[in-house]
FILO-748466 format. One record per residue (C-alpha): residue in three letters; x, y, z. Coordinates in steps of 0.02 Angstrom, whole numbers, padded with zeros to 5 digits. Each point is the difference from the previous one (the first is absolute). Layout:
// FILO-748466
ALA / X / Y / Z
...
// end
This chain:
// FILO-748466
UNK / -02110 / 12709 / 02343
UNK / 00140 / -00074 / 00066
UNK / 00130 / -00109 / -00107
UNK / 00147 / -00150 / 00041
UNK / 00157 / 00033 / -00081
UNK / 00091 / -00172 / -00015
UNK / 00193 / 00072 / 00019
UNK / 00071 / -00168 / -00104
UNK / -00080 / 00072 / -00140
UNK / 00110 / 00136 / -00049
UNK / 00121 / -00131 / -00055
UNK / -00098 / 00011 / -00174
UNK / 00016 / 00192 / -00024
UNK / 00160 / 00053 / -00088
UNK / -00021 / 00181 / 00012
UNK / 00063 / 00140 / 00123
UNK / -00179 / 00067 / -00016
UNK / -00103 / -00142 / 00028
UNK / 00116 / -00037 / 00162
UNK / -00009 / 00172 / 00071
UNK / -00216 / 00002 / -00029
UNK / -00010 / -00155 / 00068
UNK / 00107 / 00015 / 00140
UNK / -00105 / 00158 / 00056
UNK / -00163 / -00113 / 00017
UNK / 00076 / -00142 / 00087
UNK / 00081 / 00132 / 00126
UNK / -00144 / 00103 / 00030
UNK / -00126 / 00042 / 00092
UNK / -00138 / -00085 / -00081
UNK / 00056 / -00180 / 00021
UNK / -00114 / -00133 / 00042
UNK / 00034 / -00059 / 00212
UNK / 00109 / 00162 / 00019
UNK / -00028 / 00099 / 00130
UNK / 00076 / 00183 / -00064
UNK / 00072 / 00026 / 00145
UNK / 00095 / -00174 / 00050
UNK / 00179 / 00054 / -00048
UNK / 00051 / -00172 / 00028
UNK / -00095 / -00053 / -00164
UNK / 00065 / 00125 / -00098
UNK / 00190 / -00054 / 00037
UNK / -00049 / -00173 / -00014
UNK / -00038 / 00053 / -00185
UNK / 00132 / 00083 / -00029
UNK / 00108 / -00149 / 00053
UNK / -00073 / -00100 / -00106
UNK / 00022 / 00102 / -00155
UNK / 00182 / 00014 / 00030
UNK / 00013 / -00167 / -00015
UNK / -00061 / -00009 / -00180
UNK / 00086 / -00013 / -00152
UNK / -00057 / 00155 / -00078
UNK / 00079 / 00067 / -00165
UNK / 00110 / 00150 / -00006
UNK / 00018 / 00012 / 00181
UNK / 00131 / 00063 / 00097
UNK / 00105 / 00032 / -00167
UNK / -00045 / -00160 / -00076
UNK / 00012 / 00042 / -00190
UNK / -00135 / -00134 / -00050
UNK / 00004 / -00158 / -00084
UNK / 00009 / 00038 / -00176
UNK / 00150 / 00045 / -00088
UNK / -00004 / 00015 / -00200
UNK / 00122 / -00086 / -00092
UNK / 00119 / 00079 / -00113
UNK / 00053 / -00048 / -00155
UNK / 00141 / -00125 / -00021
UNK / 00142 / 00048 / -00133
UNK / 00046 / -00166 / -00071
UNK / 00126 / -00061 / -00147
UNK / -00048 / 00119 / -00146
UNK / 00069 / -00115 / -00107
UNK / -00089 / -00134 / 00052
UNK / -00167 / 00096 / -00007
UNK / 00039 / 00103 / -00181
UNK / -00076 / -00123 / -00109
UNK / 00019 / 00134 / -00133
UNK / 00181 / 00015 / 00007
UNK / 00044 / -00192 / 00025
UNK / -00122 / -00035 / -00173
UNK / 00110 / 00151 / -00095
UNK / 00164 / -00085 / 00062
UNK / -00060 / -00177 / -00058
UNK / -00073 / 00072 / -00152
UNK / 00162 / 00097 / -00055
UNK / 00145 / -00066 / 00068
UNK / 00090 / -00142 / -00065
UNK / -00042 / -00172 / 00109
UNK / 00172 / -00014 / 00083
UNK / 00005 / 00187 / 00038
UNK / -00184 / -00004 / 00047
UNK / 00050 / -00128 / 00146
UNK / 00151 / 00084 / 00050
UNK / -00080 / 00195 / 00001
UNK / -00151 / -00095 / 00118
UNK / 00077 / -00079 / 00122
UNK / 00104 / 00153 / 00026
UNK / -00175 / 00117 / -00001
UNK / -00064 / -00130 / 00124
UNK / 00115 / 00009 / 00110
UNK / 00047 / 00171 / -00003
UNK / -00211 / 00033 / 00019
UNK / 00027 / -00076 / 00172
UNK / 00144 / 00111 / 00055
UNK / -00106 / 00145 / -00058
UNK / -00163 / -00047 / 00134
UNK / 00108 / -00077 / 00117
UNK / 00128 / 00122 / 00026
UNK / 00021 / 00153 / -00124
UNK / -00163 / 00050 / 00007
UNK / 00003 / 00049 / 00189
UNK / 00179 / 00082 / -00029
UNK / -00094 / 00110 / -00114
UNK / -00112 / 00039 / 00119
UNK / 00150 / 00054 / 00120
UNK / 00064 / 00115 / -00133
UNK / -00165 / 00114 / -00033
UNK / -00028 / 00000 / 00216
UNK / 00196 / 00075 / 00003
UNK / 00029 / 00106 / -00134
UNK / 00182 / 00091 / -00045
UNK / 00058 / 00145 / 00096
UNK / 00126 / 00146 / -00032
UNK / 00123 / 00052 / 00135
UNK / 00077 / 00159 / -00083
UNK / 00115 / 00033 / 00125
UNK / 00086 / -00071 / 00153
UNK / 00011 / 00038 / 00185
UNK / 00133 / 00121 / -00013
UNK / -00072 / 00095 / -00174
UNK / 00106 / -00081 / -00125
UNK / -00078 / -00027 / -00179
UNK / -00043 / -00193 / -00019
UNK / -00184 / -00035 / -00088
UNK / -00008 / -00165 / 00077
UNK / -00146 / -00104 / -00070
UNK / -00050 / -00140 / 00108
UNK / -00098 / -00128 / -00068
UNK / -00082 / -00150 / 00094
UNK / 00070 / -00166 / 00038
UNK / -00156 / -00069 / -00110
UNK / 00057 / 00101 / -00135
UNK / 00208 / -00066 / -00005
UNK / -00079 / -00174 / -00003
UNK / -00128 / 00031 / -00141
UNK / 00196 / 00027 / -00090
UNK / 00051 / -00153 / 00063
UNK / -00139 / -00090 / -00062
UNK / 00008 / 00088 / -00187
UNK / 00170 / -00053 / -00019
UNK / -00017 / -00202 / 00086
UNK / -00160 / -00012 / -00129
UNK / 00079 / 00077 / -00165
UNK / -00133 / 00123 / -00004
UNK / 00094 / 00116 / -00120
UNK / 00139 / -00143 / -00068
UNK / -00104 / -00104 / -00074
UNK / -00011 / 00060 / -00159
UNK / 00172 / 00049 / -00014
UNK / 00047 / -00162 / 00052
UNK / -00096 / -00076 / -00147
UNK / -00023 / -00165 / 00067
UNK / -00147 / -00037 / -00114
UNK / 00047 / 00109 / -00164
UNK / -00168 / 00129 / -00021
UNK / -00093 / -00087 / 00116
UNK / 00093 / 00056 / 00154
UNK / -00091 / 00158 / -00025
UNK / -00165 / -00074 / 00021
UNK / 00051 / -00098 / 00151
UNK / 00072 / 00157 / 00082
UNK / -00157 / 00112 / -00051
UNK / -00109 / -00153 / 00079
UNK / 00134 / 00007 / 00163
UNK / -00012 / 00171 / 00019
UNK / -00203 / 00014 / 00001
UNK / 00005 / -00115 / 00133
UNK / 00126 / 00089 / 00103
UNK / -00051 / 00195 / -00013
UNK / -00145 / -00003 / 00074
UNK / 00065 / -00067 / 00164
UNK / 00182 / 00093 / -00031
UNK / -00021 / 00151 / 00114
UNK / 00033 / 00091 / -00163
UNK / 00182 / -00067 / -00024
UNK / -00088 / -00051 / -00173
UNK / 00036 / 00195 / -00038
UNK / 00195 / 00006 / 00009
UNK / 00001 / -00189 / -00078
UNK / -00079 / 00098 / -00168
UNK / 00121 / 00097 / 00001
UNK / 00124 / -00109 / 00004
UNK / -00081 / -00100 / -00131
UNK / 00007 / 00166 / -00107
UNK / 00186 / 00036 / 00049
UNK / 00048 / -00187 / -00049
UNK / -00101 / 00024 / -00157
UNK / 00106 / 00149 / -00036
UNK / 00153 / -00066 / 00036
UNK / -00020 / -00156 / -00097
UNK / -00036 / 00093 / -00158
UNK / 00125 / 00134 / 00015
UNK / 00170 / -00027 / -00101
UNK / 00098 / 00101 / 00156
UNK / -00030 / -00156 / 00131
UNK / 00130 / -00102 / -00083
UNK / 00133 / 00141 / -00007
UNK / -00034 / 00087 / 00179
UNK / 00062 / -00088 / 00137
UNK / -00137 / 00087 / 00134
UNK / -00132 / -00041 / -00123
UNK / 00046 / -00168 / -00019
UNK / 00022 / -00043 / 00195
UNK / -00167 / 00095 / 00025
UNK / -00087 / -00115 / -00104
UNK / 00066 / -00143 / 00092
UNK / -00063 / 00064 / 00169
UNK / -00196 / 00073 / -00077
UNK / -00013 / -00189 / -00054
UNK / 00096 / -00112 / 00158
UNK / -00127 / -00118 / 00091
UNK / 00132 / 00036 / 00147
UNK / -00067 / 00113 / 00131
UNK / 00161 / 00069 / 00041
UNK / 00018 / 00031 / -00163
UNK / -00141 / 00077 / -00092
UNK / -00019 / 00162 / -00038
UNK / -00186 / 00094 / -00049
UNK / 00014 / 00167 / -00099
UNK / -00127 / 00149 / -00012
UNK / -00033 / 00099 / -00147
UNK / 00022 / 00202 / 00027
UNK / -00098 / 00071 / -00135
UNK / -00139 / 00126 / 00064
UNK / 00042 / 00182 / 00043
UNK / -00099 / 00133 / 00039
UNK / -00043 / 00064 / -00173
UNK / -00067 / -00157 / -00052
UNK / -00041 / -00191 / 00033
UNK / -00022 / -00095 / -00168
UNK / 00061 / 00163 / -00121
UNK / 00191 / -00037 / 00064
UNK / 00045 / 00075 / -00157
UNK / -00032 / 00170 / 00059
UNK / 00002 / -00027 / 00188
UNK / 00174 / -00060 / 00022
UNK / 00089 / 00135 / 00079
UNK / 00129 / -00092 / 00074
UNK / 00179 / 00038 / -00071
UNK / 00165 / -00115 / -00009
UNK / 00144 / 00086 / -00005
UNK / 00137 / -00080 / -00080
UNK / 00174 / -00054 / 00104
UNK / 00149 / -00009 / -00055
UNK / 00018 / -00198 / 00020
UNK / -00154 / -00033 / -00103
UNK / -00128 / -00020 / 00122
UNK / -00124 / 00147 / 00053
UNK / -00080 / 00082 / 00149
UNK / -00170 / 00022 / 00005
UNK / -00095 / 00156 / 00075
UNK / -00200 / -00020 / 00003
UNK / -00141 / -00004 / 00089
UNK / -00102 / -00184 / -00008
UNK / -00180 / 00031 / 00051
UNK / -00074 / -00172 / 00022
UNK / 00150 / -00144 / 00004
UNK / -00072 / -00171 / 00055
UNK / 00093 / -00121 / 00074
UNK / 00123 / 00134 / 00087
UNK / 00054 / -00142 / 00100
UNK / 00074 / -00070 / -00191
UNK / 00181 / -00038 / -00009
UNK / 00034 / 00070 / -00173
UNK / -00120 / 00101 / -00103
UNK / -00017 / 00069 / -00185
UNK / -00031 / 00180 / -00022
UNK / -00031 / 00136 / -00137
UNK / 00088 / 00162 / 00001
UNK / 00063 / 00130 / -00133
UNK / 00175 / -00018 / -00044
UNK / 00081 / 00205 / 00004
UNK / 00146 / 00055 / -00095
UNK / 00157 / 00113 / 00058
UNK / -00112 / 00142 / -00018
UNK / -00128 / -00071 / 00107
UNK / -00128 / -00024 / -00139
UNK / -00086 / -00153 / -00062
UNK / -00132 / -00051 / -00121
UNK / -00160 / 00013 / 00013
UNK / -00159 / -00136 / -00018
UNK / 00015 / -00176 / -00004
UNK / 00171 / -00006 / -00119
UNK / 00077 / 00085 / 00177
UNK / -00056 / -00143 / 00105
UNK / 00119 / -00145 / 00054
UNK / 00002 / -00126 / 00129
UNK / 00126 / -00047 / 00132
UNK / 00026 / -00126 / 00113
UNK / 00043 / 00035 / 00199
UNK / 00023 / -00097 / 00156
UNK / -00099 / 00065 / 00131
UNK / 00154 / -00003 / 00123
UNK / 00166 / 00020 / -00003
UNK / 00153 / -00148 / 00068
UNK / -00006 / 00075 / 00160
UNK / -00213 / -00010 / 00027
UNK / -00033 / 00172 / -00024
UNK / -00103 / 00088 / -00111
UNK / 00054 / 00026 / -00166
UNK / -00015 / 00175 / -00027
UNK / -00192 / -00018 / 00061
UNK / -00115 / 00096 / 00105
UNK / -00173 / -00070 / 00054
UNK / -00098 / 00157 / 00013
UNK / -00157 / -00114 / 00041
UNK / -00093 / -00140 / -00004
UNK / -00163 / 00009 / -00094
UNK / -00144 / -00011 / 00103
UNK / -00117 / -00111 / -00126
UNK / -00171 / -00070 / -00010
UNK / 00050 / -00167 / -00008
UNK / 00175 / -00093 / -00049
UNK / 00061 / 00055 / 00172
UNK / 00093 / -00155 / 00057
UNK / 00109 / 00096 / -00177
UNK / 00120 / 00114 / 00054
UNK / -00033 / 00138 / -00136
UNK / 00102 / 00163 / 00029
UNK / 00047 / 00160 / -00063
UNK / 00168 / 00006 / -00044
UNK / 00151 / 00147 / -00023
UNK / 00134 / -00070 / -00100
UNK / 00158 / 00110 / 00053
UNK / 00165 / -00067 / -00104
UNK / -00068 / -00171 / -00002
UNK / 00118 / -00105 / -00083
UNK / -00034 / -00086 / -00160
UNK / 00022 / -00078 / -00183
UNK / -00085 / 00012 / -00151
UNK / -00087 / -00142 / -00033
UNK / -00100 / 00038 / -00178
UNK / 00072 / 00091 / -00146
UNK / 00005 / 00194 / 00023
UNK / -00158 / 00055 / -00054
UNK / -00096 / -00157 / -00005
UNK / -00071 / -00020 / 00197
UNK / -00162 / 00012 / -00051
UNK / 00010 / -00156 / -00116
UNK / 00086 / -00093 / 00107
UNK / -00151 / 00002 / 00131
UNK / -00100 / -00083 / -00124
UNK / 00043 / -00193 / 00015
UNK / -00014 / 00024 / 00210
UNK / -00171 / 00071 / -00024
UNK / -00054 / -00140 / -00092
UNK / 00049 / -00099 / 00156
UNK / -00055 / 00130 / 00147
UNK / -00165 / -00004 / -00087
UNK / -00029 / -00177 / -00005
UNK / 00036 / -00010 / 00152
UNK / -00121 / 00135 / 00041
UNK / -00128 / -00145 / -00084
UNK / 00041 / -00141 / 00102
UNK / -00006 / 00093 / 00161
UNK / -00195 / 00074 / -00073
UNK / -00030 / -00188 / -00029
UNK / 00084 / -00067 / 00136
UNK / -00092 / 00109 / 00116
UNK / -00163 / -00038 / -00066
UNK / 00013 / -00172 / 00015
UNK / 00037 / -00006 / 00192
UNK / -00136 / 00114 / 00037
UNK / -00114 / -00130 / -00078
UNK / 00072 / -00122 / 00088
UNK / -00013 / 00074 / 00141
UNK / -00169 / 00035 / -00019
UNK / -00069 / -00158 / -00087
UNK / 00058 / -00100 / 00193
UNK / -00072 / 00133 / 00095
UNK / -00161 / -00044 / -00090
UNK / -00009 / -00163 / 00055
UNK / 00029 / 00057 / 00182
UNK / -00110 / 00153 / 00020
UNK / -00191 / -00051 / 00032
UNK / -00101 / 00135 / -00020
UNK / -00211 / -00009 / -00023
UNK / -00006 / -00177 / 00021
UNK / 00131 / -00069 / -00076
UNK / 00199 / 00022 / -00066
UNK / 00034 / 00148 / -00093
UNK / 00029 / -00124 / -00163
UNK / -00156 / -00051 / -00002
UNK / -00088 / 00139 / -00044
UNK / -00033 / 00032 / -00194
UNK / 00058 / 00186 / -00002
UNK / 00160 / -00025 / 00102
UNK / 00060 / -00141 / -00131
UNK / -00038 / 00107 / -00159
UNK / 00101 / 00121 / 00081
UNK / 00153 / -00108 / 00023
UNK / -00018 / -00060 / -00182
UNK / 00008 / 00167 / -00065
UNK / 00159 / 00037 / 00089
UNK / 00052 / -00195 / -00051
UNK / -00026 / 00047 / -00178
UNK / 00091 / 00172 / 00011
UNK / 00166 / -00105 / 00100
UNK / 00015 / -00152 / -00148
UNK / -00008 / 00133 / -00119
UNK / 00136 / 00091 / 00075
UNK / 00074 / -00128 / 00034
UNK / 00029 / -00077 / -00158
UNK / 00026 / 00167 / -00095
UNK / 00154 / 00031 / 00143
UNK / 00072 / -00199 / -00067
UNK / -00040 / 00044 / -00158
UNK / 00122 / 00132 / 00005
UNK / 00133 / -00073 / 00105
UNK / -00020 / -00147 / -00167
UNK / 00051 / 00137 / -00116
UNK / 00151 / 00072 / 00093
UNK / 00070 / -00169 / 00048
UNK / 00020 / -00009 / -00182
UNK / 00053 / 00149 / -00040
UNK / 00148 / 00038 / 00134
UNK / 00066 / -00184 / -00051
UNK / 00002 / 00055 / -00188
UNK / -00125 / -00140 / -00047
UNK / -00163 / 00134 / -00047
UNK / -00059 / 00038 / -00167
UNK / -00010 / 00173 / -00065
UNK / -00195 / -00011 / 00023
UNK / 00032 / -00037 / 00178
UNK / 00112 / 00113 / 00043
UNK / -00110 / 00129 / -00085
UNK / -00156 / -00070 / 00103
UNK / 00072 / -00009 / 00174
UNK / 00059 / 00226 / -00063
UNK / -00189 / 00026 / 00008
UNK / -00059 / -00129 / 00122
UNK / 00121 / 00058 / 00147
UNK / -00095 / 00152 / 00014
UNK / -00153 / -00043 / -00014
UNK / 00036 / -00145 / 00138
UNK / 00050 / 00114 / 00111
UNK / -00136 / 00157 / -00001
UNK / -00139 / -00128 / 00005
UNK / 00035 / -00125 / 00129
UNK / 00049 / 00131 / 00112
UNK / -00159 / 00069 / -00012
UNK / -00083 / -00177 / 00022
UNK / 00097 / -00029 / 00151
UNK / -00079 / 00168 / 00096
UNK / -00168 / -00062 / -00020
UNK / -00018 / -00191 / 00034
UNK / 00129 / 00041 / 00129
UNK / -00143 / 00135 / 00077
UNK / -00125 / -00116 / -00046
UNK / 00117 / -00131 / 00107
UNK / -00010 / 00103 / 00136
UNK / -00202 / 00010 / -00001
UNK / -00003 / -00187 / 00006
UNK / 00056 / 00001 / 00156
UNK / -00115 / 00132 / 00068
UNK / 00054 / 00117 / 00139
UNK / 00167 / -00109 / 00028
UNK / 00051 / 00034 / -00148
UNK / 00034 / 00199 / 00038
UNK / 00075 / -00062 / 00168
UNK / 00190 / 00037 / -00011
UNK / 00060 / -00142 / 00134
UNK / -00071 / -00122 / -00142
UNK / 00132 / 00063 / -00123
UNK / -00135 / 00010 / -00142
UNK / -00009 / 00182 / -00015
UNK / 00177 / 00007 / -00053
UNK / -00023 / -00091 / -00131
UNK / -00120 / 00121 / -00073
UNK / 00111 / 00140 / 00041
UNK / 00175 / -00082 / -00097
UNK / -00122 / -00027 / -00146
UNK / -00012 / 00186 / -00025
UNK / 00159 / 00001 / -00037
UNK / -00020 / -00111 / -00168
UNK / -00076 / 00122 / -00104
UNK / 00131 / 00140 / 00042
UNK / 00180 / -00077 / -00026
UNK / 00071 / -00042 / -00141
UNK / -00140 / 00113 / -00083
UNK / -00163 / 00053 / 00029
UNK / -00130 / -00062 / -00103
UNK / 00011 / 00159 / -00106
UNK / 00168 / -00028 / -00034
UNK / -00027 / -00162 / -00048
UNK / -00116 / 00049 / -00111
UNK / 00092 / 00108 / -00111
UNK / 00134 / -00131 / -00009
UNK / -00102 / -00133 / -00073
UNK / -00032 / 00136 / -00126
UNK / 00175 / 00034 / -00007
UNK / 00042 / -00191 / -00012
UNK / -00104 / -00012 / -00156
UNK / 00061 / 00170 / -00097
UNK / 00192 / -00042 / 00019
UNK / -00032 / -00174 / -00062
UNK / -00120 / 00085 / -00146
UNK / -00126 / -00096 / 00055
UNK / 00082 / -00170 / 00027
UNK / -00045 / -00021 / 00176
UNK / -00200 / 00015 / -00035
UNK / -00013 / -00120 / -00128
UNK / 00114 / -00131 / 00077
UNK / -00120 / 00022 / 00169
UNK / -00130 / -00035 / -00109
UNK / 00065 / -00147 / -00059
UNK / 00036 / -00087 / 00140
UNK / -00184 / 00028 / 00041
UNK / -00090 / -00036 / -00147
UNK / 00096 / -00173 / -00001
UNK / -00024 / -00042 / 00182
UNK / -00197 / 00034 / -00057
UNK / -00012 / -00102 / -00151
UNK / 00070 / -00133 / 00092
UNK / -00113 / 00003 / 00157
UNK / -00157 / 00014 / -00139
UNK / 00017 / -00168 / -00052
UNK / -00047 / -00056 / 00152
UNK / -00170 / -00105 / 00045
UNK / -00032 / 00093 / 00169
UNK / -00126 / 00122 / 00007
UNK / 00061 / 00110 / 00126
UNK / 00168 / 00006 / -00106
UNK / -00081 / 00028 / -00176
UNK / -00093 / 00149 / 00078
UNK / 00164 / 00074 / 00091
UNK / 00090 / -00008 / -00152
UNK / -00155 / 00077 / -00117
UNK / 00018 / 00150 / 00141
UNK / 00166 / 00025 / -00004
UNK / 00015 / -00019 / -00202
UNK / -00125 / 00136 / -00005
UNK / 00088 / 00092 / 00109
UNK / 00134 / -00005 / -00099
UNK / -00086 / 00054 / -00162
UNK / -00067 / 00156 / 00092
UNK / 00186 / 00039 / 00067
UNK / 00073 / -00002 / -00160
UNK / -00145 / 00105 / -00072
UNK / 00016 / 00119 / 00135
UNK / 00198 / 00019 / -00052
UNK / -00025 / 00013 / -00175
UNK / -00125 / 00145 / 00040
UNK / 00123 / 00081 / 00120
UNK / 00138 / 00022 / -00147
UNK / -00128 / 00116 / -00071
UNK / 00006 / 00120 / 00147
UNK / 00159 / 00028 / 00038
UNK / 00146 / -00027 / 00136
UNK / -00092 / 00120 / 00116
UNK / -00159 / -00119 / -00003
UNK / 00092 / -00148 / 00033
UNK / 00092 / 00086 / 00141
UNK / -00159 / 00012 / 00090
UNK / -00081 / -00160 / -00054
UNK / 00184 / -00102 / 00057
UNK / -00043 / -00042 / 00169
UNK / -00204 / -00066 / -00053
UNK / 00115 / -00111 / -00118
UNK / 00130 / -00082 / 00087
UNK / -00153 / -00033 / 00135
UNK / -00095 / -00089 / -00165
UNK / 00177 / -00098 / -00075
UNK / 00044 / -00069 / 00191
UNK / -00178 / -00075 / 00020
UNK / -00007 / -00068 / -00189
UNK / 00186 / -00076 / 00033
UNK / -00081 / -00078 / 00182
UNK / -00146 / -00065 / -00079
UNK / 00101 / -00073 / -00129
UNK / 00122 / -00086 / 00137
UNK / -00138 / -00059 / 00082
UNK / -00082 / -00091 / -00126
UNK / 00166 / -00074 / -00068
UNK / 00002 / -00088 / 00168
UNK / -00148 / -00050 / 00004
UNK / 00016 / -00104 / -00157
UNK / 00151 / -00090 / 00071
UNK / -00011 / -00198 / -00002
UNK / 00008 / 00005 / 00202
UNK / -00133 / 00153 / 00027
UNK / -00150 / -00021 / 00116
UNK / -00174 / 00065 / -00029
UNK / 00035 / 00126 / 00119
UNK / 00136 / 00079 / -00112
UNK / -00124 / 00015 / -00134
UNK / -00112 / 00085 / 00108
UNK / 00119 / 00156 / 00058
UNK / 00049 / -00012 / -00181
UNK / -00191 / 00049 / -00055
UNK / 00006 / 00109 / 00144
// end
């Protein structure tokens, strides 16, 4: 049986297949009025196909192109962070703090944002030596990276609390600046930390006033002048030891003669190379080359990074660290070699010193866990509404929204716990905290910072998912993300660590810490009981008996010893971060201006 192949209707097939099956009927042998062997037919066809508008051909890439997901003002789209800022701040700081957010959210999407992108596609290099063999560790970073600087310093993203414009509350407007800008910074957020820290350090210690290079480096760590501002790096880890620097120091400063010391050491993992200045531990020795042992041997210093005429200062790179992720960073190994520098901390009393820039480094460890989920969600809550998939947009299916609440929940909870925080320091590096505060942000700061890093890795992997197989494509720039949040739950101490120093936290205070966390809970909870929501009534019953089981659980514990608690101390600073969440959460969602969403995450 023979069959007519109308030609015009291959304009309704879409498909290479379909084109190539149908194409072999129309062309062959057993067409209807075709003589097999009237070659003049067969190029007629021909001719005629080539004239159609057939998908794919001749490297045609087809019609459809997806979408991808537009990065817009994060400020703008954060309705969590602009109802903590109108719920916290003062009116006329509320207004001034927003309008800077807002605009500052649009330099983020608009321009920072792809800069960022240009530092993770050109990473730093290290030219150890020149053409003609001479010694000169050279690290080039990108032109992306030098204007990430630029920006830090135009924007006040480290003066801002130094400046003080708004008493404690500059704090929270810089914590709320900064999660807005590290996501998109390339990683300049890093250095910026540890500035922060440096400032933090500087500000506190009695020696700025009296030493003329402290002094002038304070200036520069906290200029908004390009030209001006400096960034500093923090030198600690050495080869025997990351977060135990009391027995891993084995750098040694050997005294001079006009007061100052040179310093001979070997820094395994120095971020921020690039840094102008830096503080670093090392072992003060005596004339007989001795020094003391532990902790009470440990002191810090402060160093440039180069010397008047540009080069080194007593410095060899030995490498640059090839990492997982963090590698727009440069993060080297270092040989300190008669490096020039001064004490900067009390002989003896390094290790104590490090304490109030930890404080800082970790919270901003927080923000950038925070920060980072947040504009994966964003990210991934447009791409929703662009990706059709079965039928219809990826946001309209059921399962896809419950998973984008889930990670919604997870972000305002870190979220607020992260501004909670940055609440408590404001007031307590401006003098204005209570002794209960001062002792709750001691036991919060770690806790903050072991749990939202560990939030971060997974609704920034579950981010990833969302956007199916583009999300594990590199030229996206999403898997990056997943690979810098890695990172969270190693510096500034592991989880582990962290661990053991909430424990630690609540020994040295003899318990002080606990029962003032407690506190703060419980009252948040009776608060948020009164209300006449269900959803809110029911969070709250949850959390209080929560509560009641922690504090069982630690009365039990006293009973078994410091060796029992040891291993139950990571289980518990998981259970006090989600009680202290849940109890955030629910405070906001009793404020005068909630929505009945905010109830719902709250139950949630």
């Amino acid at each position: 049986m023979w069959k007519t192949i109308n030609p015009k209707s291959l304009k309704t097939f879409h498909c290479v297949q379909c084109f190539i099956r149908f194409e072999s009927l129309a062309t062959s042998n057993t067409s209807v009025g075709v003589n097999p062997g009237d070659s003049r037919s067969r190029r007629r066809d021909r001719n005629h196909y080539s004239e159609l508008d057939i998908p794919f051909r001749k490297a045609a890439r087809g019609t459809f192109f997806q979408d991808k997901p537009v990065f817009g003002n994060a400020y703008e789209e954060d309705v969590t962070l602009q109802a903590f800022l109108r719920r916290t701040l003062p009116e006329h700081v509320f207004r001034e703090v927003s309008s800077d957010l807002n605009r500052f959210g649009a330099r983020v999407s608009s321009e920072i944002h792809d800069i960022g992108l240009e530092c993770e596609d050109n990473p730093p290099k290290h030219e150890p030596f020149d053409a003609w063999g001479n010694r000169v560790d050279l690290l080039v970073t990108s032109e992306a990276w030098k204007r990430q600087k630029a920006i830090a310093a135009e924007e006040g993203m480290v003066s801002i609390p130094y400046e003080n414009k708004h008493g404690p509350w500059s704090r929270v407007h810089h914590v709320a600046k900064s999660m807005l800008y590290n996501p998109s910074s390339g990683l300049y957020s890093c250095p910026l930390a540890m500035t922060d820290g440096a400032l933090q350090f500087f500000r506190r210690s009695p020696m700025t006033s009296t030493n003329p290079a402290f002094s002038k480096t304070f200036s520069h760590l906290m200029s908004r002048d390009p030209t001006q501002f400096w960034t500093s790096g923090q030198w600690m880890t050495e080869r025997r030891g990351g977060s135990d620097v009391a027995d891993g120091t084995e750098t040694v400063a050997v005294p001079q003669p006009d007061g100052t010391f040179k310093l001979y050491g070997y820094k395994w993992f120095s971020s921020a190379t690039d840094s102008d200045m830096t503080l670093g531990l090392a072992r003060i020795i005596d004339a007989d080359g001795g020094s003391v042992a532990g902790s009470k041997g440990v002191s810090m210093f402060y160093l440039e990074v180069k010397k008047p005429d540009g080069s080194l200062n007593g410095i060899e790179i030995q490498k640059l660290k090839n990492k997982l992720g963090t590698r727009q960073l440069p993060t080297a190994e270092l040989l300190l070699d008669g490096t020039d520098a001064i004490l900067a901390s009390d002989p003896g009393r390094g290790v104590p010193a490090i304490t109030p820039m930890l404080t800082i480094t970790r919270l901003h460890n927080a923000l950038a866990s925070a920060a980072m989920m947040r504009k994966i969600l964003l990210q991934a809550r447009d791409y929703a509404t662009k990706r059709h998939a079965f039928g219809k947009n990826i946001i309209d299916h059921p399962l896809h929204v419950q998973t984008l609440s889930r990670m919604e929940v997870d972000t305002r909870a870190a979220q607020l716990f992260v501004l909670d925080a940055a609440r408590l320091l404001g007031l307590d590096e401006t003098g204005e905290a209570t002794e209960e505060e001062s002792l709750l942000l001691r036991i919060l700061t770690p806790l903050l910072k072991l749990y939202t890093a560990k939030m971060s890795i997974s609704t920034v992997s579950e981010g990833l998912e969302a956007f199916g197989g583009q999300g594990y494509i590199e030229d996206t720039g999403l898997p990056g993300m997943l690979r810098d949040a890695q990172v969270l739950c190693i510096w500034e101490g592991t989880t582990n660590i962290l661990s053991l120093d909430v424990l630690r936290s609540v020994l040295k205070s003899s318990g002080e810490t606990l029962q003032v966390f407690f506190r703060a809970t419980d009252t948040r909870l009776e608060e948020a009981a009164k209300s006449n929501v269900p959803a809110i009534k029911d969070a709250c019953g949850r959390l209080q008996h929560s509560g009641r089981e922690l504090k069982g659980f630690l009365d039990r514990s006293t009973i078994e010893g410091p060796a029992f608690m040891e291993l139950a101390s990571r289980d518990l600073a998981y259970s006090m971060s989600r009680l202290y969440m849940g109890s955030l959460l629910v405070e906001h969602a009793i404020w005068a201006e909630a929505t009945p969403e905010d109830a719902v995450v709250a139950k949630r």
